[in-house]
PyMOL Python script that loads the backbone (N, CA, C, O; Angstrom):
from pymol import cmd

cmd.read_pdbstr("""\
ATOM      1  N   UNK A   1    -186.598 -45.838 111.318  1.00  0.00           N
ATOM      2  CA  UNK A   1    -186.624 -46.062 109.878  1.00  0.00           C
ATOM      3  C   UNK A   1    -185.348 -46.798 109.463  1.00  0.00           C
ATOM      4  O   UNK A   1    -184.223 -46.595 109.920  1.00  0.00           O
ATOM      5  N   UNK A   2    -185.608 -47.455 108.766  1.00  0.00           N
ATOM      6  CA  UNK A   2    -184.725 -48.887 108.129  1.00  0.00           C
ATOM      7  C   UNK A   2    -183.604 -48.261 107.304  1.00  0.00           C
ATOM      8  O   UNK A   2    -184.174 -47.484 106.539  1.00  0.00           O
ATOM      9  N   UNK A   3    -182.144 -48.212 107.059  1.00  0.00           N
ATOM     10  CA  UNK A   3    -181.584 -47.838 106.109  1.00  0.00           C
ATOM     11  C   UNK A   3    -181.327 -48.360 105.047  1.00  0.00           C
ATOM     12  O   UNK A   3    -180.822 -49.442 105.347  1.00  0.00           O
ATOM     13  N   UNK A   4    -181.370 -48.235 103.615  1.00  0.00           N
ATOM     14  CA  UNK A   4    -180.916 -48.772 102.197  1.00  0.00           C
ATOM     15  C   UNK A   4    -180.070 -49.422 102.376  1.00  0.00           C
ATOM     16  O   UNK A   4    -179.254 -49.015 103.204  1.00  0.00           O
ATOM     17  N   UNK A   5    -179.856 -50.543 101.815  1.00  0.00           N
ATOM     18  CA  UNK A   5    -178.942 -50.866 101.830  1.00  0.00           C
ATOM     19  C   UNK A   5    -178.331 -50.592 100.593  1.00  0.00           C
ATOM     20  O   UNK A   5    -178.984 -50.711  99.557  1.00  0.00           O
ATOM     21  N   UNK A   6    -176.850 -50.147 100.577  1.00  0.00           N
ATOM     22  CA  UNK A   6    -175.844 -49.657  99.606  1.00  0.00           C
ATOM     23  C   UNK A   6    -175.187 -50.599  98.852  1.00  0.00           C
ATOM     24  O   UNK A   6    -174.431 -51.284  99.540  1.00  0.00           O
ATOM     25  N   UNK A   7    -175.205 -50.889  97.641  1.00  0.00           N
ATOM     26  CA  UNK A   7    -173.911 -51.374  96.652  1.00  0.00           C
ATOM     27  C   UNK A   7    -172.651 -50.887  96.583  1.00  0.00           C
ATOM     28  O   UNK A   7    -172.407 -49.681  96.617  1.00  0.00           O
ATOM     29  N   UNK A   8    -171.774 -51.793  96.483  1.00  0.00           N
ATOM     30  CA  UNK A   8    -170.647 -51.811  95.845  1.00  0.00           C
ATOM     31  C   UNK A   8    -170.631 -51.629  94.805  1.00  0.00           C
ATOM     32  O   UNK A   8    -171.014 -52.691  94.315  1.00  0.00           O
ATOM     33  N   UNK A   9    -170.330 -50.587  93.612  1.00  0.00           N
ATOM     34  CA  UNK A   9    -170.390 -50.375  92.435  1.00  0.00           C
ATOM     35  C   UNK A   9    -169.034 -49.940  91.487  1.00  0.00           C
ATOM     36  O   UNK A   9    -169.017 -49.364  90.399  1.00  0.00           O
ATOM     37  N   UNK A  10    -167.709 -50.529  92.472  1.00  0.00           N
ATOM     38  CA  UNK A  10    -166.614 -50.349  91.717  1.00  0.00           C
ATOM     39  C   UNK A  10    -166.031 -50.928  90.569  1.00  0.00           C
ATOM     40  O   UNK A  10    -165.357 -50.365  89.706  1.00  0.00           O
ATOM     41  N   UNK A  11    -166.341 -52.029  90.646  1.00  0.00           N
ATOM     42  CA  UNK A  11    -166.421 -52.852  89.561  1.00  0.00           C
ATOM     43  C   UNK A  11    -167.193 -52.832  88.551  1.00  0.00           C
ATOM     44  O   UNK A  11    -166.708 -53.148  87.464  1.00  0.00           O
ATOM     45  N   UNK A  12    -168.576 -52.464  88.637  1.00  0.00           N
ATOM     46  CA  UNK A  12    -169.100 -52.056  88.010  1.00  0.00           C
ATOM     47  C   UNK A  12    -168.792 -50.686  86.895  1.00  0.00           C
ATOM     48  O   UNK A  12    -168.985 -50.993  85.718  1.00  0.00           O
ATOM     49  N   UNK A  13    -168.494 -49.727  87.052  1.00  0.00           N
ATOM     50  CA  UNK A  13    -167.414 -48.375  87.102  1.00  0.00           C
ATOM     51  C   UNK A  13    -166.483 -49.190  86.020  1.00  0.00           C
ATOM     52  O   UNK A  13    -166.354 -49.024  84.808  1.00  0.00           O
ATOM     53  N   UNK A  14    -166.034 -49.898  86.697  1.00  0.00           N
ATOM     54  CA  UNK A  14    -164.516 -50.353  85.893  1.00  0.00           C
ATOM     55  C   UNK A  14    -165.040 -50.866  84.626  1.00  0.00           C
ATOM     56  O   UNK A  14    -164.465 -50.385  83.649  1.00  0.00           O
ATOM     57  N   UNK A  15    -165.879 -51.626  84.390  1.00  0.00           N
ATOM     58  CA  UNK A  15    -166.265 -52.516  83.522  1.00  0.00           C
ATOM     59  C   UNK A  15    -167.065 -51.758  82.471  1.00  0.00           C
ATOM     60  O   UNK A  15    -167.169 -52.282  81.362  1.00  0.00           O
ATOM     61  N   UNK A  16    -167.709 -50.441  82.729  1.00  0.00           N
ATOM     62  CA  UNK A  16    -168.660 -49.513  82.157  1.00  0.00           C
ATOM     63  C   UNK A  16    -167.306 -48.696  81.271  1.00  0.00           C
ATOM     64  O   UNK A  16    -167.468 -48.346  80.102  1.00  0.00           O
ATOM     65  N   UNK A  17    -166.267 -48.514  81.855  1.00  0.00           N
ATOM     66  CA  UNK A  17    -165.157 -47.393  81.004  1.00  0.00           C
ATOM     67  C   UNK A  17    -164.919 -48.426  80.265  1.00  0.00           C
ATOM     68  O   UNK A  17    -165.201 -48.153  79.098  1.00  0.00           O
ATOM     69  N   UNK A  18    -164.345 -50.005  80.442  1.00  0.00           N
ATOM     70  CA  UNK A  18    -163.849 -50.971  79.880  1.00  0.00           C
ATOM     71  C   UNK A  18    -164.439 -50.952  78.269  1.00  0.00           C
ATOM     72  O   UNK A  18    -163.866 -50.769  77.195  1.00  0.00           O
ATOM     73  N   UNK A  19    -165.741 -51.207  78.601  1.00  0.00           N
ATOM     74  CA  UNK A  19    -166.517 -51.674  77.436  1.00  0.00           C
ATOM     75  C   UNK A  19    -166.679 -49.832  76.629  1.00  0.00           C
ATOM     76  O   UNK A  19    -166.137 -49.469  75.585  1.00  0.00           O
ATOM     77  N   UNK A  20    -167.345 -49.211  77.302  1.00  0.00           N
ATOM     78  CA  UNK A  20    -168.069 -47.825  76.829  1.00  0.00           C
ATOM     79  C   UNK A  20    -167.098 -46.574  76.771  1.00  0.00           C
ATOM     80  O   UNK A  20    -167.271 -45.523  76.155  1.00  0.00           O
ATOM     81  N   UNK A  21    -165.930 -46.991  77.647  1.00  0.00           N
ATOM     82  CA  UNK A  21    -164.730 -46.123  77.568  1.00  0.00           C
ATOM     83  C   UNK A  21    -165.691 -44.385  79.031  1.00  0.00           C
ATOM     84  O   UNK A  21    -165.190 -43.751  79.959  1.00  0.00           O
ATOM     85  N   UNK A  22    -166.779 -44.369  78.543  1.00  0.00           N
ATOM     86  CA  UNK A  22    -166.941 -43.136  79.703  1.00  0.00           C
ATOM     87  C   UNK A  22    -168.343 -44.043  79.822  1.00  0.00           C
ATOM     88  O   UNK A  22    -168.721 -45.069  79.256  1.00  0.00           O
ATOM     89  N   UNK A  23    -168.926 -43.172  80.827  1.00  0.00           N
ATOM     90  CA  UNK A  23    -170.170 -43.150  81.689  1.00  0.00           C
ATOM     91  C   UNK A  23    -171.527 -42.733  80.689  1.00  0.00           C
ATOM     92  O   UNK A  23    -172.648 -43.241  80.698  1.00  0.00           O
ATOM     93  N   UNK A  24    -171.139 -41.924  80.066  1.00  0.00           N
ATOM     94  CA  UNK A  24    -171.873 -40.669  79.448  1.00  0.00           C
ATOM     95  C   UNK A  24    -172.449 -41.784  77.960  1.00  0.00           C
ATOM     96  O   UNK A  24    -173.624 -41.881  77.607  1.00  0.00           O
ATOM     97  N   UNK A  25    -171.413 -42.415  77.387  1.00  0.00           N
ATOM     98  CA  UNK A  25    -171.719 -43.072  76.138  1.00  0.00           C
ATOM     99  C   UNK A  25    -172.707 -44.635  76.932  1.00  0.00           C
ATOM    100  O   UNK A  25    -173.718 -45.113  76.419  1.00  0.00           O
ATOM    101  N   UNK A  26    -172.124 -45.088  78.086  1.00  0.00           N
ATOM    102  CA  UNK A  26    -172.720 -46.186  78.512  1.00  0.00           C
ATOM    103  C   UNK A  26    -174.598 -45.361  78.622  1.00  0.00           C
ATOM    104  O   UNK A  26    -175.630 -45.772  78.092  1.00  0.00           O
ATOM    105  N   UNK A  27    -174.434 -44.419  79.307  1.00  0.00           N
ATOM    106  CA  UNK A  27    -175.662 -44.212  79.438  1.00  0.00           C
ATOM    107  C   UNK A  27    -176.709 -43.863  78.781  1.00  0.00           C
ATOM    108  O   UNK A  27    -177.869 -43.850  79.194  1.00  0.00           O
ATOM    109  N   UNK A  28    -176.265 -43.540  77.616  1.00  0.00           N
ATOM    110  CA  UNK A  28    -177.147 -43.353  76.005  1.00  0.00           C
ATOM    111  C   UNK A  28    -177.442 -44.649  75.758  1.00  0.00           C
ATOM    112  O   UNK A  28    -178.652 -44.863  75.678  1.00  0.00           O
ATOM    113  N   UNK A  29    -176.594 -45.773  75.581  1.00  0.00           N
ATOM    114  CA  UNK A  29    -176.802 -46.740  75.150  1.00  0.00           C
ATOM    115  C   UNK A  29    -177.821 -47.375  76.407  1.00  0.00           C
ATOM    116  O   UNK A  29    -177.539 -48.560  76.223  1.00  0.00           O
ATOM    117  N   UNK A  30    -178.379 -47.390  77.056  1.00  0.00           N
ATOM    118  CA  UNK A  30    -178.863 -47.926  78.580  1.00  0.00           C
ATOM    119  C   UNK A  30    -180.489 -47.177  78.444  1.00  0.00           C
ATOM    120  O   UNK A  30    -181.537 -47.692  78.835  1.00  0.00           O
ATOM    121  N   UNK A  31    -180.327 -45.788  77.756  1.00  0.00           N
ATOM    122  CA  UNK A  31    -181.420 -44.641  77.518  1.00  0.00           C
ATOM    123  C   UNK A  31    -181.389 -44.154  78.822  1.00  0.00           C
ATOM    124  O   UNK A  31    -182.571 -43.860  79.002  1.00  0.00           O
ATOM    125  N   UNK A  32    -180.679 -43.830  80.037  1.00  0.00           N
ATOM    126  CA  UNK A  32    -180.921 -42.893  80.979  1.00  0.00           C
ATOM    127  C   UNK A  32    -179.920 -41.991  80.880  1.00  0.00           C
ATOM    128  O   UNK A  32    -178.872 -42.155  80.255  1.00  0.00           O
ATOM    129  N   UNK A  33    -180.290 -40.901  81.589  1.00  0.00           N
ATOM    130  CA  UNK A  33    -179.444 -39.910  81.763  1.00  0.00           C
ATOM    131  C   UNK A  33    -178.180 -40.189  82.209  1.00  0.00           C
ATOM    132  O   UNK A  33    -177.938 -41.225  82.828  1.00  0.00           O
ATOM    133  N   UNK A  34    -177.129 -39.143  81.886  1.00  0.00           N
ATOM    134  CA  UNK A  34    -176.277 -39.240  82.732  1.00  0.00           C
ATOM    135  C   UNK A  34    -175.994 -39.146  84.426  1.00  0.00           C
ATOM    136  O   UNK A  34    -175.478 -39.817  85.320  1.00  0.00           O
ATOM    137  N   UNK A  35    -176.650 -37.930  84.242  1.00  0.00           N
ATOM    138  CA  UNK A  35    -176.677 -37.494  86.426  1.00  0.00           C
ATOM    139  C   UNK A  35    -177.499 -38.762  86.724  1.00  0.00           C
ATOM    140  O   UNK A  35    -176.865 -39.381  87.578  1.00  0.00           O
ATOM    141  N   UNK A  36    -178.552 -39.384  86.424  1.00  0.00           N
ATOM    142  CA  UNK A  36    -179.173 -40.751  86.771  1.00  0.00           C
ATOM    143  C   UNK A  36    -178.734 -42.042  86.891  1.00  0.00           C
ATOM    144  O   UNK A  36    -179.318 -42.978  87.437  1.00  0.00           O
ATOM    145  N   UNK A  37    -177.268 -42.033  86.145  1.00  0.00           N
ATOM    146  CA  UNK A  37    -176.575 -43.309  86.499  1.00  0.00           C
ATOM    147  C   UNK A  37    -176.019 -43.099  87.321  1.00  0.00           C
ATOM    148  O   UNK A  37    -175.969 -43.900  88.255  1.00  0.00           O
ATOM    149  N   UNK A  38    -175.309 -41.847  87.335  1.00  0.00           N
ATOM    150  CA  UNK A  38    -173.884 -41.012  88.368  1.00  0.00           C
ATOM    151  C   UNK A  38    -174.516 -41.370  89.986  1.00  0.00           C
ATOM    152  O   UNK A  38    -173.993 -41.859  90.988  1.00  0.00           O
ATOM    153  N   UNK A  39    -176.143 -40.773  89.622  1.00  0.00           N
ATOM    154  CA  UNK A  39    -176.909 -41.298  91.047  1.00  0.00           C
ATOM    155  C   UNK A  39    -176.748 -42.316  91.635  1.00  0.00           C
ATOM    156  O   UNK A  39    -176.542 -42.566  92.823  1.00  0.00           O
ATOM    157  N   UNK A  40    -176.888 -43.142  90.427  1.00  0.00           N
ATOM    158  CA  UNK A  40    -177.500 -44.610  90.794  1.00  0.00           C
ATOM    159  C   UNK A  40    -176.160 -45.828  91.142  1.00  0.00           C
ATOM    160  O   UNK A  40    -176.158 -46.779  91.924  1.00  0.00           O
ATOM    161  N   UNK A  41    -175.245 -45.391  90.335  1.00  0.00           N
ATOM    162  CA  UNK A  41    -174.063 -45.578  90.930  1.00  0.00           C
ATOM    163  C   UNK A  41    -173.170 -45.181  92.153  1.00  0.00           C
ATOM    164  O   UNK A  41    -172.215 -45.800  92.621  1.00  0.00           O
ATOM    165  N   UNK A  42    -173.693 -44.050  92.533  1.00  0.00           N
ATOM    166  CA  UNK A  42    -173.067 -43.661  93.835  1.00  0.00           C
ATOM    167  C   UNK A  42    -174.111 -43.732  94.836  1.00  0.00           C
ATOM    168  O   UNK A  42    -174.299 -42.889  95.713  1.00  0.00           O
ATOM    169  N   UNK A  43    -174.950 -45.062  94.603  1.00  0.00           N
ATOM    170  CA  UNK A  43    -175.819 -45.161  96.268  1.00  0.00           C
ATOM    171  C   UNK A  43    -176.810 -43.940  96.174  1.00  0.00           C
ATOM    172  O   UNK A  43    -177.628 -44.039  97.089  1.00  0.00           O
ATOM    173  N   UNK A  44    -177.078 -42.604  95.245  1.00  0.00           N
ATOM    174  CA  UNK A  44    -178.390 -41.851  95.733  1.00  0.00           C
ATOM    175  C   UNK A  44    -179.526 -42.055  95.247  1.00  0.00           C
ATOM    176  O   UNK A  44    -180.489 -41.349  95.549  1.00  0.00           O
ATOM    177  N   UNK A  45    -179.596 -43.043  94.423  1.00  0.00           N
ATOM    178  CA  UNK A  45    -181.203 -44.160  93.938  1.00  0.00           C
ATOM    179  C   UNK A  45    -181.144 -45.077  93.189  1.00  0.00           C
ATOM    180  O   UNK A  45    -180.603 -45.223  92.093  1.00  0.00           O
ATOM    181  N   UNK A  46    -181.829 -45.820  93.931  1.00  0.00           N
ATOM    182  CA  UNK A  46    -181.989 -47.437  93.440  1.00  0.00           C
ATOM    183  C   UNK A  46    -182.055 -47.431  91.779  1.00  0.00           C
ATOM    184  O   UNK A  46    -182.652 -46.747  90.948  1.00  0.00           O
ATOM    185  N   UNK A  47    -181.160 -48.514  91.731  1.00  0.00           N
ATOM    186  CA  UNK A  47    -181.552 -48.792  90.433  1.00  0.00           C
ATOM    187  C   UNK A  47    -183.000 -50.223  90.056  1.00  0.00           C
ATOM    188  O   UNK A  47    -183.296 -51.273  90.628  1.00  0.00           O
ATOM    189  N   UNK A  48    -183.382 -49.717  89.198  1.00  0.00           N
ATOM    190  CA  UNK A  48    -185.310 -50.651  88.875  1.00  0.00           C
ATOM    191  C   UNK A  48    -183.904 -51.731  88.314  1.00  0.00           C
ATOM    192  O   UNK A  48    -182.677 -51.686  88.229  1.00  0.00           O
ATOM    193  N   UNK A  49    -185.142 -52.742  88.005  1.00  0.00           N
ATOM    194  CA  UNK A  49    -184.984 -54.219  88.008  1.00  0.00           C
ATOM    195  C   UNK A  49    -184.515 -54.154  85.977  1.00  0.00           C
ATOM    196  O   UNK A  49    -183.450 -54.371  85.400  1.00  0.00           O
ATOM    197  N   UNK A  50    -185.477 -53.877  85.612  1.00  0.00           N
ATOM    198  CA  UNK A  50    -185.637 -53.049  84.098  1.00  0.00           C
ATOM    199  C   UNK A  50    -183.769 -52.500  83.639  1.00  0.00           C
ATOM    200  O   UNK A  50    -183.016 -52.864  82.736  1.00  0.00           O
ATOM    201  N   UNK A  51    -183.599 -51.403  84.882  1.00  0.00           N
ATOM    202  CA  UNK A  51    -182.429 -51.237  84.788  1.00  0.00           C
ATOM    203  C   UNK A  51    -181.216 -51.968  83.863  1.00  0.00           C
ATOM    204  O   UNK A  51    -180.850 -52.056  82.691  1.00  0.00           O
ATOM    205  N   UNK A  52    -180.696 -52.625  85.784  1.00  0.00           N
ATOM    206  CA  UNK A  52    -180.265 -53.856  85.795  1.00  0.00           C
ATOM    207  C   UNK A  52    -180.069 -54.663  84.547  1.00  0.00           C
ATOM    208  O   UNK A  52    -178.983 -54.719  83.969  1.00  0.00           O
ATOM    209  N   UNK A  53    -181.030 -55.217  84.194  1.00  0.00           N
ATOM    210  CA  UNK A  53    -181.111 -56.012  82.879  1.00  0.00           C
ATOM    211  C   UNK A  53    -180.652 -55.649  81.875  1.00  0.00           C
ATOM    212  O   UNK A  53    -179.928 -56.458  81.295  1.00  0.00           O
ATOM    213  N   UNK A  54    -180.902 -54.098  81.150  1.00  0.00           N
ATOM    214  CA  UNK A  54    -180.033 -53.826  80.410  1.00  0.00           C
ATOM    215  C   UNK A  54    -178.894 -53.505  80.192  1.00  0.00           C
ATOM    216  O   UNK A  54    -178.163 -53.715  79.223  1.00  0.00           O
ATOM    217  N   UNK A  55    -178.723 -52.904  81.262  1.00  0.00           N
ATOM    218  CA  UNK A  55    -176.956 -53.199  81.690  1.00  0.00           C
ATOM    219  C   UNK A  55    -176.406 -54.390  81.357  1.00  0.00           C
ATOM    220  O   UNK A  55    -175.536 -54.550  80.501  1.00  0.00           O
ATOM    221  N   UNK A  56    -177.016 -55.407  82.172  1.00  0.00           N
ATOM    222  CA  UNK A  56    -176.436 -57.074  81.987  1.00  0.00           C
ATOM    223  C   UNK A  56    -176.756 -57.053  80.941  1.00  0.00           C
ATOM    224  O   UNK A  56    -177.010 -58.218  81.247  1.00  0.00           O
ATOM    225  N   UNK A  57    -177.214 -56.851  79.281  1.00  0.00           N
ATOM    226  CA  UNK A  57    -177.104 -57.185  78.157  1.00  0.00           C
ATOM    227  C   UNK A  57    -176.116 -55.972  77.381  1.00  0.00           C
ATOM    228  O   UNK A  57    -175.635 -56.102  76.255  1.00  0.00           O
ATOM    229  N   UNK A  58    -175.964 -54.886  78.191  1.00  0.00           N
ATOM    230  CA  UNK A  58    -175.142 -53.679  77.270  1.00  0.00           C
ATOM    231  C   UNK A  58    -173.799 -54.288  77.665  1.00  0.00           C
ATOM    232  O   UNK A  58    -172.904 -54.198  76.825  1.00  0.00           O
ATOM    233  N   UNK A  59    -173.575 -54.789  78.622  1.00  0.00           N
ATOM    234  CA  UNK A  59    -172.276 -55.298  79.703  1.00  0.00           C
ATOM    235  C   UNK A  59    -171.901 -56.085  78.544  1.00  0.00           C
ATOM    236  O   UNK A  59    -170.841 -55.824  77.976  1.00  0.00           O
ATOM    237  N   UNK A  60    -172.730 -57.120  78.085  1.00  0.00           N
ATOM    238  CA  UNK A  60    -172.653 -58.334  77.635  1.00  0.00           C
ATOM    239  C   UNK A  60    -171.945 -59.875  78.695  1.00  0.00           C
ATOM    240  O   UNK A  60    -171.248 -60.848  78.409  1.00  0.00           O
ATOM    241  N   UNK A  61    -172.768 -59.237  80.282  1.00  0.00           N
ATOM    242  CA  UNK A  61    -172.381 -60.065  81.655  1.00  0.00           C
ATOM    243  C   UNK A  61    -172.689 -61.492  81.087  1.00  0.00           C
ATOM    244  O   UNK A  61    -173.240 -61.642  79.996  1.00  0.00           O
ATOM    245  N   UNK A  62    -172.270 -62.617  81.957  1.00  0.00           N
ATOM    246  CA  UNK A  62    -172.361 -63.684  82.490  1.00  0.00           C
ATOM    247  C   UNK A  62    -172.834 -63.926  83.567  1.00  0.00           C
ATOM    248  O   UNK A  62    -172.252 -63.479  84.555  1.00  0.00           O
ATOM    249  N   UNK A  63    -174.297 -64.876  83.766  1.00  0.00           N
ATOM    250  CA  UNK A  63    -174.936 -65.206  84.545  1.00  0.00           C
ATOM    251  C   UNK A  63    -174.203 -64.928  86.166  1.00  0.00           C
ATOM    252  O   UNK A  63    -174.629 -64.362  87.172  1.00  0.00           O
ATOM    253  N   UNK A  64    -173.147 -65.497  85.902  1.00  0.00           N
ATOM    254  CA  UNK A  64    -172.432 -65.753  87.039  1.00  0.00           C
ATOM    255  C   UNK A  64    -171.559 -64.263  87.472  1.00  0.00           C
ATOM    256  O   UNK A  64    -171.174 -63.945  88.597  1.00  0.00           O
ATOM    257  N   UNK A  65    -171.444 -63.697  86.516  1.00  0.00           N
ATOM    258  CA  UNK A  65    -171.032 -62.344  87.150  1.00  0.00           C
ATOM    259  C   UNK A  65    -172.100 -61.123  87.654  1.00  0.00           C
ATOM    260  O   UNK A  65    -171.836 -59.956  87.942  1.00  0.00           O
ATOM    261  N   UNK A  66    -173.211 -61.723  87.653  1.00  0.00           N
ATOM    262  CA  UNK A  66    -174.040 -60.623  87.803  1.00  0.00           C
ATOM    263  C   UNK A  66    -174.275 -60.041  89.498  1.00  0.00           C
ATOM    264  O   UNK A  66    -174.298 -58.816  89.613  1.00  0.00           O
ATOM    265  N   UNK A  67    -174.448 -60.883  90.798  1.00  0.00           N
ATOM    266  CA  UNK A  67    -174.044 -60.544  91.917  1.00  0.00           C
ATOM    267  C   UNK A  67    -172.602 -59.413  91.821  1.00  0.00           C
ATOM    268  O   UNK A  67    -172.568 -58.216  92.105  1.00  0.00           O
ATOM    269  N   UNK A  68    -171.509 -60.300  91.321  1.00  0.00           N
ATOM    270  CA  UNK A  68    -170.411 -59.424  91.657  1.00  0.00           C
ATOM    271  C   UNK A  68    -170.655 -58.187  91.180  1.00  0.00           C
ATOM    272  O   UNK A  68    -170.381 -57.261  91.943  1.00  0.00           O
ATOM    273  N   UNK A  69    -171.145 -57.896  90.007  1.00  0.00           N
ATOM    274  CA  UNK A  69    -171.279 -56.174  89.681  1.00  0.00           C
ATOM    275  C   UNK A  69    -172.491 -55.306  90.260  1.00  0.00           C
ATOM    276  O   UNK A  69    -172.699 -54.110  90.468  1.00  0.00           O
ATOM    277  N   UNK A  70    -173.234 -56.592  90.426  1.00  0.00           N
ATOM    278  CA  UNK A  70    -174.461 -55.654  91.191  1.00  0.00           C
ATOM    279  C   UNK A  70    -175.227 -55.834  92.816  1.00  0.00           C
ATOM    280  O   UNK A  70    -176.236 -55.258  93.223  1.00  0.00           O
ATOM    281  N   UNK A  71    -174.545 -56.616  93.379  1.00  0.00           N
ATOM    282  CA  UNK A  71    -175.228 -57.074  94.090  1.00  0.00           C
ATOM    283  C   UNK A  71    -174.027 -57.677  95.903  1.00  0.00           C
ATOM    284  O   UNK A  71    -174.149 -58.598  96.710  1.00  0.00           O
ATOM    285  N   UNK A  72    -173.152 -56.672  95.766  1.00  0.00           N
ATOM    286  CA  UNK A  72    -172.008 -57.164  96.350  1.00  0.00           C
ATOM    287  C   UNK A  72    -171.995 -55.476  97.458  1.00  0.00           C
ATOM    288  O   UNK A  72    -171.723 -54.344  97.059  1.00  0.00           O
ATOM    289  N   UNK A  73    -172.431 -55.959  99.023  1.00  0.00           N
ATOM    290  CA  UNK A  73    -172.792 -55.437  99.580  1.00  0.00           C
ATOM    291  C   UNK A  73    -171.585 -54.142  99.100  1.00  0.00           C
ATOM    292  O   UNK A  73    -170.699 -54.317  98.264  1.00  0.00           O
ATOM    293  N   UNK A  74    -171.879 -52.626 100.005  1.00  0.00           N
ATOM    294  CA  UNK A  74    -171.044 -51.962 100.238  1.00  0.00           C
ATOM    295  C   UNK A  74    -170.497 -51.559 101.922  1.00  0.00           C
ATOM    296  O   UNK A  74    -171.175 -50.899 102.709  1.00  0.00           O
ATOM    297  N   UNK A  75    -169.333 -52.047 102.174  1.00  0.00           N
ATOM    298  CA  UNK A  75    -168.638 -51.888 103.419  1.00  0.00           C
ATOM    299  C   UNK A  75    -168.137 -50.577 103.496  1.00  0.00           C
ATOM    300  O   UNK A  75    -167.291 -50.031 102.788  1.00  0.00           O
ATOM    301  N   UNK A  76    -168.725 -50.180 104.378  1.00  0.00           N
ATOM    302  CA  UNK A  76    -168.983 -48.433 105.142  1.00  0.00           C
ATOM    303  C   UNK A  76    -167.219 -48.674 105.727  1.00  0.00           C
ATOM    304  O   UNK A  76    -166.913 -49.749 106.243  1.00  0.00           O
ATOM    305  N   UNK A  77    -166.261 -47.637 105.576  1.00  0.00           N
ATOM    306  CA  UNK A  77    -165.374 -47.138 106.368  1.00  0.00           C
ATOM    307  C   UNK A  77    -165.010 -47.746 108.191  1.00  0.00           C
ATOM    308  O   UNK A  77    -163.986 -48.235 108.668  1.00  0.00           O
ATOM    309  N   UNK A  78    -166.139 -47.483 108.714  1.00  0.00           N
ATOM    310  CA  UNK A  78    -166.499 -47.167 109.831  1.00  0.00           C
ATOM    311  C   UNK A  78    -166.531 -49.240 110.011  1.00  0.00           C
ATOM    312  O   UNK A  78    -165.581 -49.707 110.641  1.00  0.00           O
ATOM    313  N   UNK A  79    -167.336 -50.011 109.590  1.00  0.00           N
ATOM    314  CA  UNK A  79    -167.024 -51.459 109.557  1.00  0.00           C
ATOM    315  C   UNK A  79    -166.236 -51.818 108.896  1.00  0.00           C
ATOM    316  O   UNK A  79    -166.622 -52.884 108.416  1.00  0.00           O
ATOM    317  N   UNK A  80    -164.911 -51.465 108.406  1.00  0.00           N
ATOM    318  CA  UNK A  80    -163.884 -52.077 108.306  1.00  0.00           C
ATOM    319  C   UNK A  80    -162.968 -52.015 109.303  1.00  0.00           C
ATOM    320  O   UNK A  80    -162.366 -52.985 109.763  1.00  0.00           O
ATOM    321  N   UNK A  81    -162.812 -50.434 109.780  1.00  0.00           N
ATOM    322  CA  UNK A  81    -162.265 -50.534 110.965  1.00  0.00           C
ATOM    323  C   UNK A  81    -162.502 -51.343 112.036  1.00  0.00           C
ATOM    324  O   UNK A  81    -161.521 -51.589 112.738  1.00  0.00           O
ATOM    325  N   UNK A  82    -163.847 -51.957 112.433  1.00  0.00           N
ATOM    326  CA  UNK A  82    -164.391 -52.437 113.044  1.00  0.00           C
ATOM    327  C   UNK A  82    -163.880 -54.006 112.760  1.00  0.00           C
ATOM    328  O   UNK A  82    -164.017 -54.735 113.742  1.00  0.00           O
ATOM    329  N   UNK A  83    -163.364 -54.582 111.677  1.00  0.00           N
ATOM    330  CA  UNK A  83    -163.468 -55.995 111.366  1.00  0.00           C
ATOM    331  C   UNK A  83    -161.787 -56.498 111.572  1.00  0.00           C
ATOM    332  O   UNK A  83    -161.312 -57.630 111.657  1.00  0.00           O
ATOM    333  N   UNK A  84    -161.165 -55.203 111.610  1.00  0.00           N
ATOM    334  CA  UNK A  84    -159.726 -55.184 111.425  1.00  0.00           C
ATOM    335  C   UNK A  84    -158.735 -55.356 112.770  1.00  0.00           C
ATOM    336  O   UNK A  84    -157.511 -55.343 112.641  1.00  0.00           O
TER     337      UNK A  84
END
""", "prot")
cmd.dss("prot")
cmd.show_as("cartoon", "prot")
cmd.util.cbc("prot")
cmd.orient("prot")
């Protein structure tokens, strides 16, 4: 069986306190739960496409930033050591 592949979602994080100051207010404004972003941000379920999108309009992103916050693999511990 195939593994998920994981996001990088630090930047993302950063940019969510930036604008929304916590997690909790971003995620009202988004309409999901809190534990459902917390999830979805820490790699334990995908975020839908639907998602995504409103984020990139709550964000108020740029076309061009949208890979970097969402779409920017996550490097496991274990392959960095490996690259180093």
């Amino acid at each position: 069986m195939k593994n998920k592949m994981k996001w990088e979602y630090s930047k993302l994080k950063g940019k969510i306190k930036e604008v929304y100051d916590t997690q909790e207010a971003f995620s009202r404004k988004i309409g999901l739960s809190t534990t459902s972003l917390n999830y979805k941000l820490n790699n334990q379920i995908q975020f839908r496409q639907e998602e995504i999108y409103s984020m990139i309009n709550a964000l108020s992103l740029e076309e061009g930033e949208i890979k970097l916050y969402f779409f920017t693999p996550l490097v496991e511990k274990t392959q960095q050591n490996k690259s180093a």
